[in-house]
N, C-alpha and C positions, 0 to 999 in steps of 0.2 A: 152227607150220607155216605157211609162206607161205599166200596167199590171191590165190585169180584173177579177179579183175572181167572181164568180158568186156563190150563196148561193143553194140549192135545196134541200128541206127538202122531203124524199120520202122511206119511210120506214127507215129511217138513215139521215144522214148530208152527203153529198158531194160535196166536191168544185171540181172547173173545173178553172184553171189559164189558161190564152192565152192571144197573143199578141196583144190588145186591138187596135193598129194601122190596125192589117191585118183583123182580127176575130174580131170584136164588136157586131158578131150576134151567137156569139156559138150555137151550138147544146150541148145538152145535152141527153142521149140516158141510158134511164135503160130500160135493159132485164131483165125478170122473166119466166123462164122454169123448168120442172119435169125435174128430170134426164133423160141423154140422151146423144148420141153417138157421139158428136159433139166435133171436135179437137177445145176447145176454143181458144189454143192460136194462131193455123193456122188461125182461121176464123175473129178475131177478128181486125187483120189488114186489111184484104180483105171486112171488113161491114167499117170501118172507112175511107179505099179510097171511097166506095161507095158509102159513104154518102157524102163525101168529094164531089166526080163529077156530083150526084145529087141535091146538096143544093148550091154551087160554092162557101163554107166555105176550107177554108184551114185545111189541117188536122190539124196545129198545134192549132186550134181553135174546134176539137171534145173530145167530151169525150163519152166514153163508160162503161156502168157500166155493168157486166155479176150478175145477180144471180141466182142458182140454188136452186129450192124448192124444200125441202126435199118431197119424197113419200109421198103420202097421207097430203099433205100439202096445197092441192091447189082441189076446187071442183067446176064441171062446169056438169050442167044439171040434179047434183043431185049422179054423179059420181064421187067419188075418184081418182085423177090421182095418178098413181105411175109411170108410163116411159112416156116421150114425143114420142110417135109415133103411138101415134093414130088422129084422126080430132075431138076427144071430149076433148081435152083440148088446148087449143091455148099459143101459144108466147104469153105472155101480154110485149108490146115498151111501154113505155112512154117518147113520146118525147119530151122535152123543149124547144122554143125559144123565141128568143125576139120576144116582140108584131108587131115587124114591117117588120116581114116577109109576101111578099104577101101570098093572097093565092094558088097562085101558084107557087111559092116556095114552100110553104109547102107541098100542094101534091105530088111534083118531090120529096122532100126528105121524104116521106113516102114509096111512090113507090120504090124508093131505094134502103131502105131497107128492103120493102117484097120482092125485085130483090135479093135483094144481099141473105137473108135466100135462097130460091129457086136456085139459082145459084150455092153456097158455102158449102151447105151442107145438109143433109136427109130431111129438113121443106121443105112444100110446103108452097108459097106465100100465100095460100087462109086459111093459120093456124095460120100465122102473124095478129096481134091483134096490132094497133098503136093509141093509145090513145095523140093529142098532147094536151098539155098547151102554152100558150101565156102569157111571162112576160110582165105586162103593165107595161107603165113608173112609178114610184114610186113605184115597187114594187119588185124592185134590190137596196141590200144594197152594196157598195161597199166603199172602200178607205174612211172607215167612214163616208159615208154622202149617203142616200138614190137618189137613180141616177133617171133623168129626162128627158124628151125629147119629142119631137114632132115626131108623126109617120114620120115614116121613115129618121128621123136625126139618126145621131152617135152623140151618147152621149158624144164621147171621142175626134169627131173632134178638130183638132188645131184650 
């Protein structure tokens, strides 16, 4: 079964492989948080189903990326964060998908994931910061050749 790398340039390079038959809409999901109290590795399976039953991508089709910003790395209203737990500094999501997600799709899987921060661990929903992007067609390079389509086709269909 073909394979879909997807490109995302966002503070670094990261690819996200998936099974381009089941997943041709990946999500692509980077976190950026102050230090904080949060069992990444418990929580990061339980935001990946969530997003999962949110967007009705298959997990094997998510990718999550955790980063944590160093203290005093990150400034919102003119203040210094050093620990995430307070409401003056926020989660910043940055979500990815393909362009041809409705827009209600995209809300569910926004919601989602300020559900799942709220549910899973000390963030409340209302500190979740979800910023999405929409890959337009030609603007995924893959399998050597810049990939195309018409809203709401699979690019990968047989």
């Amino acid at each position: 079964m073909k394979k879909l790398l997807i490109l995302l340039i966002i503070a670094g390079t990261v690819f996200s492989v998936a099974n381009a038959g089941d997943c041709w809409r990946d999500p692509l999901v980077k976190i950026s948080i102050l230090p904080n109290d949060i069992d990444v590795e418990d929580f990061l399976p339980k935001l990946s189903k969530d997003i999962s039953d949110a967007s009705g991508v298959p997990e094997s089709g998510i990718t999550v990326i955790w980063n944590e910003i160093p203290a005093k790395r990150m400034i919102t209203g003119g203040k210094l964060g050093i620990k995430n737990e307070n409401e003056e500094h926020p989660v910043v999501v940055e979500l990815n998908l393909a362009g041809f997600f409705t827009q209600e799709e995209i809300e569910e899987t926004m919601e989602g994931i300020a559900e799942s921060f709220e549910e899973h661990t000390n963030v409340d929903s209302k500190q979740v910061f979800i910023i999405t992007t929409l890959q337009e067609s030609g603007k995924v390079y893959v399998f050597d050749e810049t990939m195309k389509w018409e809203d709401g086709e699979n690019p990968f269909a047989d």
